[in-house]
C-alpha positions in Angstrom: 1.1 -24.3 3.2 2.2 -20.8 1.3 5.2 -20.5 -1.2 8.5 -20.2 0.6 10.7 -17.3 -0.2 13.9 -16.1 0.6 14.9 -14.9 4.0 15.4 -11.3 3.1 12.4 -11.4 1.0 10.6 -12.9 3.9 12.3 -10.1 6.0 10.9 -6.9 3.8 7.4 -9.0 3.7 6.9 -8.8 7.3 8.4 -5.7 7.8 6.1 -3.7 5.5 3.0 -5.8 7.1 4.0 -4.6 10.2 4.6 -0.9 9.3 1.4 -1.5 7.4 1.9 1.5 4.8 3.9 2.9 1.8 7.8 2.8 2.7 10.5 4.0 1.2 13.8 2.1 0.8 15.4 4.6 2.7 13.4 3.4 5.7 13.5 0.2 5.2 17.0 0.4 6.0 16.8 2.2 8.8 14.6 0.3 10.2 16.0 -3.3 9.2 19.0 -2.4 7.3 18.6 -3.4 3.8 16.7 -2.1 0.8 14.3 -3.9 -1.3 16.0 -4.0 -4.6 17.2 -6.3 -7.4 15.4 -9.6 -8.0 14.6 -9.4 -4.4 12.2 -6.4 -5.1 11.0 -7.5 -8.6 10.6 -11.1 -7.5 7.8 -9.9 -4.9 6.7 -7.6 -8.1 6.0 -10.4 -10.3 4.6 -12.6 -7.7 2.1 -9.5 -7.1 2.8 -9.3 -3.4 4.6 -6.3 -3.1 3.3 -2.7 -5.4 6.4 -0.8 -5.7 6.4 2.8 -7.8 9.4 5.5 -8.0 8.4 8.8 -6.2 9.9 11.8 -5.3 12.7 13.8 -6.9 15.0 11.4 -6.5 12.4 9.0 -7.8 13.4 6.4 -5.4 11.2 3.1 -4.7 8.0 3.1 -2.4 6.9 -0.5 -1.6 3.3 -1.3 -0.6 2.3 -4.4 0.7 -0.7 -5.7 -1.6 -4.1 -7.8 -0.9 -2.1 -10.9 -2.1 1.2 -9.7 -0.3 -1.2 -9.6 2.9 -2.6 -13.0 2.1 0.6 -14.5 2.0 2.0 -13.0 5.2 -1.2 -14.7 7.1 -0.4 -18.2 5.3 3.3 -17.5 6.3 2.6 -17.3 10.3 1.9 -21.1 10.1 4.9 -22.5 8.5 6.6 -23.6 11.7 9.7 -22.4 11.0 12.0 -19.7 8.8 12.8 -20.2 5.1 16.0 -22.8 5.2 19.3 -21.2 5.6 22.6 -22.7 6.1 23.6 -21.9 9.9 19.9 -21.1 11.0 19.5 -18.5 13.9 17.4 -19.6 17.3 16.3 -16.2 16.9 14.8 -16.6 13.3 13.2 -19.9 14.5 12.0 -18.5 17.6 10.5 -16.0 15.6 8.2 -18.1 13.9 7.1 -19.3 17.4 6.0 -16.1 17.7 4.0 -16.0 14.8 2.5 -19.1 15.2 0.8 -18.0 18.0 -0.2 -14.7 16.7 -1.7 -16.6 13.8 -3.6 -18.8 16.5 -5.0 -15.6 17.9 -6.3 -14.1 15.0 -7.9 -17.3 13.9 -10.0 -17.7 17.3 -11.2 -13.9 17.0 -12.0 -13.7 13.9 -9.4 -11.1 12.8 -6.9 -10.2 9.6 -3.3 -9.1 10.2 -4.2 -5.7 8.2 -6.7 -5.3 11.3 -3.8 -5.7 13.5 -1.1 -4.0 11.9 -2.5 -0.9 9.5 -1.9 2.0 11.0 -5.0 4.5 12.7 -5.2 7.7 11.4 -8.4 9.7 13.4 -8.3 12.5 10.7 -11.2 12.6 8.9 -10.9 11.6 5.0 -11.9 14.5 3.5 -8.8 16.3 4.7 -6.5 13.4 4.0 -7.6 14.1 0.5 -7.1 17.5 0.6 -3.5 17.1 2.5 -2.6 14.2 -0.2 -3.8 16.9 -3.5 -1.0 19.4 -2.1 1.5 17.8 -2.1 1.3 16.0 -5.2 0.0 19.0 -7.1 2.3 21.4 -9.4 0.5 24.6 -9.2 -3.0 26.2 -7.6 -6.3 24.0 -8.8 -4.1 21.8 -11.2 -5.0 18.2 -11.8 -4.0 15.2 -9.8 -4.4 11.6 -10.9 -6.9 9.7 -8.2 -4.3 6.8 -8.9 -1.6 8.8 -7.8 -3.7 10.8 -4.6 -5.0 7.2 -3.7 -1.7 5.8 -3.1 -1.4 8.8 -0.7 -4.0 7.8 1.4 -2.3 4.7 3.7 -4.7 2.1 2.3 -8.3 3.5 2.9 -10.9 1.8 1.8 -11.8 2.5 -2.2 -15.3 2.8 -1.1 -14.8 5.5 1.4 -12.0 7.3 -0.7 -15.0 7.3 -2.9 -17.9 8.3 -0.6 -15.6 11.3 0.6 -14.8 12.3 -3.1 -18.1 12.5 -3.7 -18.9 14.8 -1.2 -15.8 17.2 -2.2 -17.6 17.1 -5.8 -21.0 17.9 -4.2 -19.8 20.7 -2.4 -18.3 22.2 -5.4 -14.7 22.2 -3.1 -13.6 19.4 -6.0 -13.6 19.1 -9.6 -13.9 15.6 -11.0 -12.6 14.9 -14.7 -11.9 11.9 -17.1 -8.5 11.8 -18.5 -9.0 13.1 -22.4 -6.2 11.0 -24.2 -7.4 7.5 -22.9 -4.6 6.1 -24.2 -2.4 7.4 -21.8 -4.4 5.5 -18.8 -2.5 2.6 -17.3 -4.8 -0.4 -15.9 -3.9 1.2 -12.1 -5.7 4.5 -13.8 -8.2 2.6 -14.4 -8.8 1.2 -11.2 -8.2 4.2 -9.4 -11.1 6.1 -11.4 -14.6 7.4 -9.8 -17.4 6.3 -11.8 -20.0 9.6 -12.1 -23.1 9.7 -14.2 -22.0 7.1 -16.2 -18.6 8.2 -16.6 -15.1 6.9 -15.5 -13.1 10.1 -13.9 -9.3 9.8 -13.2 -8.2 13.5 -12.8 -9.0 15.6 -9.3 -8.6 19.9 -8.8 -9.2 21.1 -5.4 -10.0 24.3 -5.2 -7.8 26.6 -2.7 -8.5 26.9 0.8 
């Protein structure tokens, strides 16, 4: 049996599973009106469910449902019910009916919920990459974190991020760098960097097309 959160906490856990990206609070309440904020969004934070980073002018919140956050969602389908709440809904409990079975499903064919619910994108990587460098970039060929373009990239695989990468470099299209003051690197730099010829790169320049 998985940790029990809140209901809105619940709420904005299934939600992002189900959309299966990056989304913005501005969506979220759209779609299920209420934003992830407050202890609510640093609760998830801490617990290392939910990766949430300012973007944007406005630098609002981006949430991102993590490997844990996933985890936890699939642990979630079989807890029978919703998280207690005084005066609880049929609909909440019915829910979980719901996800019960779904969870049955996946169980008998083998299957995660990010098989399910992440979404499919037919455009080949490469071009993802390039599409992801423009519009985080600040002016023609400059240089782009690969923790930053990664994030861009609706959850792709780190090893096929990286197979495609290297074929930009290969191609002499991209330009592959370390970052020079290594002090600045935070651990998701880290992460994020290509390893090539022995060397950790975090920095990306595409050249114009």
């Amino acid at each position: 049996m998985t940790d029990r959160l809140g209901q809105k906490q619940t709420a904005a856990m299934f939600t992002l599973m189900v959309l299966g990206r990056e989304v913005t609070n501005q969506e979220l309440a759209e779609v299920v009106g209420f934003t992830l904020t407050g202890t609510e969004r640093t609760g998830l934070n801490k617990l290392g469910y939910v990766d949430s980073d300012r973007t944007g002018p406005k630098r609002s919140f981006v949430h991102l449902l993590s490997e844990s956050g996933w985890a936890w969602c699939e642990k979630e389908l079989a807890a029978g019910g919703p998280p207690p709440q005084r005066g609880q809904s049929p609909l909440a409990t019915a829910l979980y009916v719901v996800l019960g079975g779904l969870g049955e499903y996946l169980d008998r064919e083998n299957l995660r919920l990010v098989d399910v619910f992440t979404p499919a994108d037919s455009t080949p990587l490469a071009d993802r990459i390039r599409v992801a460098y423009r519009e985080l970039v600040k002016e023609p060929r400059g240089w782009v974190g690969l923790g930053q373009l990664r994030s861009k990239l609706g959850g792709a695989a780190a090893a096929e991020v990286n197979a495609a990468l290297l074929e930009l470099s290969s191609t002499g299209e991209a330009h592959l760098v370390p970052e020079e003051n290594r002090k600045a690197l935070t651990a998701a730099d880290r992460e994020a960097a290509i390893r090539i010829g022995g060397e950790d790169n975090h920095l990306i320049s595409i050249e114009a097309s």
